[in-house]
N, C-alpha and C positions, 0 to 999 in steps of 0.2 A: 453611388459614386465609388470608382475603387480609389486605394489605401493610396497609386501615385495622385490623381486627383485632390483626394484631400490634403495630401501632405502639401501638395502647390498651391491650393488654397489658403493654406494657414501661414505659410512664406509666403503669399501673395501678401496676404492681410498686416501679415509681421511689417513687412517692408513699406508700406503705403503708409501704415502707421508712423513708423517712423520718418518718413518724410516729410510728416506733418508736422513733428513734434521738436521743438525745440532743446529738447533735453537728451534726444535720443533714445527715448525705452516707448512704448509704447503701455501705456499705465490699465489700471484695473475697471477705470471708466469708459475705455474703448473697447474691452472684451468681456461681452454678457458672463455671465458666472460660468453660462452648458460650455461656450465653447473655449474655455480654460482648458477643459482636459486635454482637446485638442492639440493645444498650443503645448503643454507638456508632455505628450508622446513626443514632437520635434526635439523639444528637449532633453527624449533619453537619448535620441538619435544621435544628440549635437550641434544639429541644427539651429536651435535656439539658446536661450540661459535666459536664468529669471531672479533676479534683482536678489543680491544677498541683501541681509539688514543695516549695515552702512550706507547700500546705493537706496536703498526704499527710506531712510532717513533723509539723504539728502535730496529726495525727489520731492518727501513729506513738504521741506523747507521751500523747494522751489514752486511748487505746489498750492503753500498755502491750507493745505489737506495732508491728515494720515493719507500716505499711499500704501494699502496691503501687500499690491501684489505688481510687477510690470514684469516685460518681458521684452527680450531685442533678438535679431539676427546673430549668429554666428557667422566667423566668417565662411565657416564651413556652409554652412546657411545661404548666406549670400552667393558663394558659387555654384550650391546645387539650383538656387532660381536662376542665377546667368545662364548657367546649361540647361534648364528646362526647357527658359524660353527659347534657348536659340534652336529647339527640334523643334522639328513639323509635330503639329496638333493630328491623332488620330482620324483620318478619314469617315466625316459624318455627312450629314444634311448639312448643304449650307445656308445660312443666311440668309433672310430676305431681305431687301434696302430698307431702311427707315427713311421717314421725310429727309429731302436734301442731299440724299445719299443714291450712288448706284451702283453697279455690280464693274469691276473692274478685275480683269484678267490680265496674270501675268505670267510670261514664261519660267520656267526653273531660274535660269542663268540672272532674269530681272529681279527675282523673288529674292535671289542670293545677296546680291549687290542691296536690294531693299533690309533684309536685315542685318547686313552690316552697317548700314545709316544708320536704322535705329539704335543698334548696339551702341554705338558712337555719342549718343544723345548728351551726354554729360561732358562731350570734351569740344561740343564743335558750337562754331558764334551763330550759325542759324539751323537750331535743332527740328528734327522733325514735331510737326504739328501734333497738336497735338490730340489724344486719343489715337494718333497713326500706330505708336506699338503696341497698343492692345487691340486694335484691329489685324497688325500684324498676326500676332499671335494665335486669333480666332479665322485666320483663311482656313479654306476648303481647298484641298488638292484635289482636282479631275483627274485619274487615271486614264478614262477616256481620251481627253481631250488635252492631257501633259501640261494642265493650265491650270497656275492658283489662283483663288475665285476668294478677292474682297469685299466688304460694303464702305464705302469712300466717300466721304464730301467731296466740295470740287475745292475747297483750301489742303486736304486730304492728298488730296492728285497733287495740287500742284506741288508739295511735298516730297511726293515721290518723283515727280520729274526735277527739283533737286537732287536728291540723293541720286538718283540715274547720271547728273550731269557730273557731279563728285566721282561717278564711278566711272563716267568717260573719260574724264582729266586722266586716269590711273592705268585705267583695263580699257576694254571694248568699248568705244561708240553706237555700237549696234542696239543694243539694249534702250537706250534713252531716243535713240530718232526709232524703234518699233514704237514707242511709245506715246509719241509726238506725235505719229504717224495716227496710232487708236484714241488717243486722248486729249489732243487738239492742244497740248501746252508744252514747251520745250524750255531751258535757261539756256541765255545767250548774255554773252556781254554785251551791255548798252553802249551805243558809238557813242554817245557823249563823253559817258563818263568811264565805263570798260568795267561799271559794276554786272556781276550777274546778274540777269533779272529774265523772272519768266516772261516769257511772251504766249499769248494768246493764237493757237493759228484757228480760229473756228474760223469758216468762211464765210462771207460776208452773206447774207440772206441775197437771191437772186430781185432785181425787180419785175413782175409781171411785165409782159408784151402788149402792149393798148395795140389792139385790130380793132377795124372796123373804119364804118365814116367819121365819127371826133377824130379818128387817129390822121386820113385822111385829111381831114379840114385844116390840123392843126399843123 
C-alpha cells in the first residue's frame, strides 16, 4: 500500500471513529497497540493530536477507565480527507456487484453533480443513502468508454436520482432524465401534495398473446 494510501486509511479510521464516539477522540480501545504508530506518523504531519494528560484524565472520568492513550482529527486532518475524497480513486479493476447490487454507469458531468450530493451529506434534510459515499469513492473510471463504473443497490440509485434532480433545480436537466432514461427511476413532484418523490418508470411486463382455437372460442 503506498504511504498516500495509508495515510487515508488512518484519517479514514480517525474520523469514523470519531463519529462514533461521543467524547470526540477516538480512545486506545479502538486502535490495536501495531496500529498506533500509524496514527502517530499523522501526527507529526498534523494531521492528527493525541490527548495530552488533562484530556486522557477527563476521558478516564468519562470512561469510567484509565484511558492511556486517544487520538482525534486535526483540522488540518479533516480537510486533507475532504480533499481526498473528492478525487477520483486511481484507475484499477473494478468491482464486481455483490447480492442486491449492480453495475451502474455514469457520465463525468453526472459523476460531478453525484459528488457534490454526497459532499453535502451533513447539511441537507434527505441525505444520500447510505453506504452511497463510500461507493462513491470506490467507482472505476473507463477511459474507454468516459464512463464511471459503480456497484449500487436499487435504494442506492434511487439516491442518486435525487441528488441528479437537486442538480437539475440548479444546473443542467440532462444529467437526471440520461438517467431516468438508464435506470428506470426519476424525482418528480407528487400532484397531490408537490412533494418530491421518486417515481418508478420500469415498464410494465408485456402480457403474452393467447393464439390459437381457446383464443378463438373465447
Amino acid at each position: 500500500m503506498r504511504n498516500r494510501d495509508k495515510r487515508l486509511a488512518v484519517l479514514d479510521m480517525l474520523d469514523t471513529g470519531e463519529r462514533t464516539a461521543r467524547h470526540g477522540w477516538v480512545l486506545d480501545d479502538q486502535v490495536p497497540a501495531e496500529g498506533r504508530s500509524s496514527v502517530e506518523r499523522v501526527v507529526r504531519e498534523g494531521l492528527a493530536e493525541l490527548a495530552d494528560q488533562a484530556a486522557r484524565a477527563e476521558l478516564s472520568a468519562l470512561s469510567s477507565r484509565p484511558v492511556p492513550w486517544a487520538a482525534r482529527l486535526t483540522p488540518y486532518g479533516r480537510d486533507a480527507l475532504v480533499y481526498a475524497r473528492a478525487l477520483p480513486l486511481p484507475e484499477s479493476e473494478p468491482d464486481e456487484p455483490a447480492p442486491g447490487e449492480q453495475h451502474v454507469h455514469l457520465r463525468p458531468a453526472q459523476m460531478d453533480a453525484l459528488r457534490r450530493f454526497v459532499s453535502l451529506a451533513a447539511e441537507l434534510a434527505a441525505p444520500p443513502a447510505e453506504g452511497l459515499a463510500e461507493r462513491v469513492r470506490a467507482a472505476y473510471f473507463s477511459r474507454t468508454d468516459n464512463r464511471w463504473l459503480l456497484c449500487l443497490t436499487r435504494q442506492q440509485i434511487t439516491s442518486v436520482a435525487y441528488g441528479l434532480y437537486l442538480h437539475g433545480n440548479t444546473c443542467s436537466e440532462a444529467e437526471r432524465y440520461r438517467f431516468a432514461r438508464d435506470y428506470n427511476v426519476i424525482f418528480r413532484p407528487c400532484p397531490e401534495t408537490g412533494v418530491p418523490t421518486a417515481v418508478d418508470l420500469t415498464p410494465a411486463p408485456r402480457m403474452p398473446r393467447v393464439s390459437g382455437p381457446r383464443a378463438e372460442q373465447a
